[in-house]
N, C-alpha and C positions, 0 to 999 in steps of 0.2 A: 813667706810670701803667700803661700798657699790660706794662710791661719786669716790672713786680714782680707784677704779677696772672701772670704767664709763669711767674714765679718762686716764687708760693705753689701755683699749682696744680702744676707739675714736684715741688716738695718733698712733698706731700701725693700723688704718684700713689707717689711713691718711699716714704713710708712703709706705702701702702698694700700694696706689694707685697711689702715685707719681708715683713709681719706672715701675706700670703697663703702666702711660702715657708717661713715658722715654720710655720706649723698643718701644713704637706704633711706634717712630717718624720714624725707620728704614722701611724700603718699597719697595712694589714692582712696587708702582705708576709712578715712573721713567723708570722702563725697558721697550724696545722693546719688542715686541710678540718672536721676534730670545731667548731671556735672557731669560724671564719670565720663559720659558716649564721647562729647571732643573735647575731653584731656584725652584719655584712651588714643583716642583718632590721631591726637596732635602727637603723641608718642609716637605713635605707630610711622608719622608720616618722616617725623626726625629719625628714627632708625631705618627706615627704608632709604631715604636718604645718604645716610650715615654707610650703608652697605656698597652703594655704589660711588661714595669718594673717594678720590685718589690719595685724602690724608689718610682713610680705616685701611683702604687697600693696601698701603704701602709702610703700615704704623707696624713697629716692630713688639709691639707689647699686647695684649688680647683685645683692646679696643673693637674691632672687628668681630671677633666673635661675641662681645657683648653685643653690640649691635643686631647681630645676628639674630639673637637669641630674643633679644628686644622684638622685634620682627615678628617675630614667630608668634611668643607669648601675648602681646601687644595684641595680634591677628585675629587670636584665639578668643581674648577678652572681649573684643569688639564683637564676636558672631555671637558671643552670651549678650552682651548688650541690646543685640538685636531682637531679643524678646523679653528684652526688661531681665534678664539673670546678671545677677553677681556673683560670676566666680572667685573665689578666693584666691585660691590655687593661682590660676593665670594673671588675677589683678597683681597680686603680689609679687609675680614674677618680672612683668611688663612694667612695674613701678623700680625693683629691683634693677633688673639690666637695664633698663632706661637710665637710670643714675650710673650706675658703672660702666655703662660707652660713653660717656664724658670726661674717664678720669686719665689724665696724661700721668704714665709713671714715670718715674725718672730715668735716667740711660742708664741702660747694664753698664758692669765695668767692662770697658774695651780687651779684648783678648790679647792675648802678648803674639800671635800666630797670626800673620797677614790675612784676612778672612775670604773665605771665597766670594767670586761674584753674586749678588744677590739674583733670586729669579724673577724673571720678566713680573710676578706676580706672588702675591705670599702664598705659602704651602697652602694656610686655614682653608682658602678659596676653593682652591682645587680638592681637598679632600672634605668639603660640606657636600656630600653627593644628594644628598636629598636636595635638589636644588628649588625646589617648589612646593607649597601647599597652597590649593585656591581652595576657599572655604564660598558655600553655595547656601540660597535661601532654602529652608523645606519646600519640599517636593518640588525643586527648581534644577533645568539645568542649564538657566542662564547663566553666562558669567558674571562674574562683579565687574562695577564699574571701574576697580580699579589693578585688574588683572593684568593690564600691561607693565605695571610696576612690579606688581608680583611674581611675575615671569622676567623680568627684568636680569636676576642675578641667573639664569641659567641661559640666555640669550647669549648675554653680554660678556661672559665666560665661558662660552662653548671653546670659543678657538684658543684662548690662553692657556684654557686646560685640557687642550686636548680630545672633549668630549665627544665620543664619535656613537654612543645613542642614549637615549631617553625612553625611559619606560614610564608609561602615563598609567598609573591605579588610578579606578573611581570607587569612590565609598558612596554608602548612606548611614543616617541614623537607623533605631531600627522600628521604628514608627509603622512603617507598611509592610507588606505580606513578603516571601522571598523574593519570588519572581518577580513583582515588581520595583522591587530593590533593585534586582540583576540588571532590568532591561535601566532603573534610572541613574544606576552608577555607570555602567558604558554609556547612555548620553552626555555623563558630565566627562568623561575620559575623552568622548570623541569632540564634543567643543572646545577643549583646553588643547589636545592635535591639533584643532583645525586653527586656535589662536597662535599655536605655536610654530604651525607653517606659514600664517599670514604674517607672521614676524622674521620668517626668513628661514626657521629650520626646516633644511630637507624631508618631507614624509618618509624616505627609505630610510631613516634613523627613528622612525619612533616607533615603540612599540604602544599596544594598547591594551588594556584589559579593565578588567572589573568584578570588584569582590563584594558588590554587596554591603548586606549588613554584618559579612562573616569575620569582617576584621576593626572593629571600633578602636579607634584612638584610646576615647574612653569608654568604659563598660558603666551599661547602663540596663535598665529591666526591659525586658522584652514591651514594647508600644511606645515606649519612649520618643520623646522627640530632644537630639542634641546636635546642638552648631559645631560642635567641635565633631563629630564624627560626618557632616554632612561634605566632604572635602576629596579634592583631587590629589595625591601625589607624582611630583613628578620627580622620578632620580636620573643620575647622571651615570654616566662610564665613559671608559674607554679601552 
């Protein structure tokens, strides 16, 4: 029994993963910088989507965490886009997961042991504790326009997962002097608080701070300007 349950699941991870190296083949590796900005977008907005449905929410196979990951990468491509760069790295990623949160695997084999009750929500959820990144214009500490999306998954899962605080990081690139790094990554920290109380989380849960240019996402030469290091994190606990 043991040998052929070996045998269905080995067969079904092996279909799965064809069908994952099909989807790759479509791409953004082709477009112009003009194309790339709303395909990028248009990924970006189907994975953000894709994170807050009830089918990724409650899909028993990694859907979700492609998504997720779509999200992220998709994010990231776009803040390059926003000065004309083409990153490779994140195109390719944001093309990548984007193809593989659409791929339904097939059902595991059902266990012979009555299964426990499923939880209110899938584990993935609750332990994606970074539940945030807003990424910011240079030398801006506006928010983006679409920042209520993007705080979306740590709102909207606070109570499922228990969440009882948020610690808000602000970054920069490292384009400007320390100190003014300092004082413009705690302005992006304290606007992303103040959006994230106007959306209903308590202030005595959040903490705040800010690192500057001392912690880049990505390393880059000192005067540099990058979208991907200009960005808020926000993590979770409980």
């Amino acid at each position: 029994m043991k040998k052929l349950l070996s045998i269905g699941v080995g067969l079904m991870a092996a279909t799965g993963w064809c069908q994952m190296a099909s989807a790759q083949k479509s791409g953004l590796a082709e477009m112009d910088v003009g194309q790339l900005r709303p395909e990028v977008q248009r990924r970006f907005d189907e994975a953000l989507a894709a994170t807050k449905s009830p089918e990724y929410l409650s899909a028993t196979d990694s859907r979700f965490m492609w998504a997720s990951e779509a999200k992220a990468w998709c994010g990231i491509a776009l803040g390059f886009l926003k000065t004309s760069t083409r990153d490779a790295e994140s195109l390719s990623r944001c093309d990548r997961f984007h193809g593989m949160m659409k791929i339904r695997m097939m059902p595991p084999v059902p266990a012979v042991a009555v299964p426990a009750p499923p939880p209110a929500i899938p584990n993935a959820v609750c332990e994606n504790l970074l539940a945030a990144i807003v990424f910011f214009d240079w030398d801006s500490a506006t928010l983006p326009a679409n920042v209520d999306g993007t705080l979306a998954f740590a709102t909207e899962n606070k109570k499922p997962c228990s969440w009882n605080r948020f610690t808000i990081v602000g970054h920069t690139d490292r384009s400007g002097a320390d100190g003014y790094n300092n004082a413009l990554s705690m302005r992006r920290a304290q606007a992303v608080s103040a959006k994230l109380e106007a959306l209903g989380v308590p202030s005595s849960i959040l903490t705040v701070s800010a690192k500057g240019e001392s912690e880049p996402k990505v390393q880059t030469a000192d005067g540099e300007r990058n979208p991907t290091n200009r960005r808020v994190e926000v993590t979770a606990a409980n």
